[in-house]
Phi, psi and omega in degrees: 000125188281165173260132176258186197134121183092146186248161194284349166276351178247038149262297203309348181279314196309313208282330177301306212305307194289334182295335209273348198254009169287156190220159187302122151126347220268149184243123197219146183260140203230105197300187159239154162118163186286007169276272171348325200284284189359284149359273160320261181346316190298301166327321181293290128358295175273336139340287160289001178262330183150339201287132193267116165231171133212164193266175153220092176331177184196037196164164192275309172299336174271329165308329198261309208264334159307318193262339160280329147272012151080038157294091179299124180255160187239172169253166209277344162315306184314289188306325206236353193264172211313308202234020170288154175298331184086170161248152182251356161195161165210122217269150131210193197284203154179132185283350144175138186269121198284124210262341209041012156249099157194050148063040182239016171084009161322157174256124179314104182238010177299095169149332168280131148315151143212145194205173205107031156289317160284006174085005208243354203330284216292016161252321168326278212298331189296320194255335185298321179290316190255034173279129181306340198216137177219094181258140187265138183230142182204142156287189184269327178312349191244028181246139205203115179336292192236159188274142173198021135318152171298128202255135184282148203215131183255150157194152186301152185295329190275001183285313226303286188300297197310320165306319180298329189271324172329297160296345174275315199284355164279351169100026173268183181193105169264147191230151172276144184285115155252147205281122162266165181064114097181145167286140156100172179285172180325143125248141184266178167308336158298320181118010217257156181268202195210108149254190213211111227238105158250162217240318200097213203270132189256097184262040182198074194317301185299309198303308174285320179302358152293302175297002187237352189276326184270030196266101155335118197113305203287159138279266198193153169275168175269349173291136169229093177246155197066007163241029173266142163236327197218157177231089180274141179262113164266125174249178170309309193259334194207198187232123128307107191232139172227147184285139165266000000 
């Protein structure tokens, strides 16, 4: 489920802010979602100026939005198998961001995520880990002491009820992802449904993404922890960027 929030000059300062930081020769993981899009554009942009990049999308729409800006993109088998370049950094989004402060003796949870508002996590996760560098673009609407959104969970469709009792025995409530303009759910680029799990306020970001990775069934979750290096922030005036 996407998040609103944030006015569109400050997604467009964060994905720039983060595009400047792409360098000549660099192989970049190219996020999904309307921040990220900035990015791509910004690239596009330096692309056409001269900058020899290439990307590795992470959706069939960021992979669409690469290529009309005339990113040559490679696919993450490509990028990342034996004789691949590897990536060296990957900007995306996040549907909220864990600030880790907010003085009540919490456990420092500064820098996790949660994303799959677009459905895209389980390709998201894939190339954001194996990017040497993982910068996150964001508005201030999406920073939170602690994360406590509903966490998107990809699972194969014969999964689906046995995963749901899972996330209820975790204290979760889980809901199924509807399709909008179309009747029935959500399908990812994968072939996979969505449910959309809330936990309430998550003060232990990792320990569930352990209980939801090991649930028979999940494709991958939407908790991303331990992989932020940079956060650029758009602000009204400028871009905030902090190190995790």
């Amino acid at each position: 489920m996407k998040t609103s929030g944030g006015s569109d000059a400050m997604k467009r300062r964060a994905g720039e802010s983060a595009a400047e930081a792409v360098t000549d020769g660099d192989v970049v993981g190219l996020g999904t979602g309307s921040t990220a899009a900035h990015a791509i554009r910004r690239l596009g942009d330096r692309v056409d100026a001269g900058l020899d990049v290439r990307g590795v999308p992470t959706s069939f729409a960021s992979r669409e939005l690469a290529v009309g800006a005339g990113i040559p993109c490679l696919d993450l088998p490509e990028a990342v198998g034996l004789d691949g370049p590897g990536i060296d950094l990957a900007i995306d989004g996040a549907d909220q961001v864990a600030t880790g402060v907010d003085g009540g003796g919490a456990p420092d949870t500064g820098g996790a995520l949660i994303k799959g508002g677009g459905a895209a996590h389980a390709r998201e996760k894939l190339v954001d880990a194996a990017a040497d560098r993982f910068l996150v673009v964001a508005d201030p609407s999406k920073e939170s002491p602690q994360l406590d959104r509903p966490v998107p969970v990809e699972v194969l469709p014969s999964g689906r009820t046995a995963v749901a009792a899972a996330v209820r025995e975790a204290d979760g409530e889980p809901t199924l992802r509807r399709a909008e303009r179309k009747d029935g759910p959500v399908v990812t680029d994968n072939g996979n449904l969505v449910l959309d799990c809330a936990f309430g306020e998550i003060a232990d970001p990792v320990a569930l993404s352990a209980t939801l990775a090991e649930v028979p069934g999940v494709v991958e979750h939407g908790l991303f922890v331990g992989m932020t290096d940079e956060i650029h922030v758009g602000t009204e005036s400028g871009v905030r960027i902090e190190s995790v």
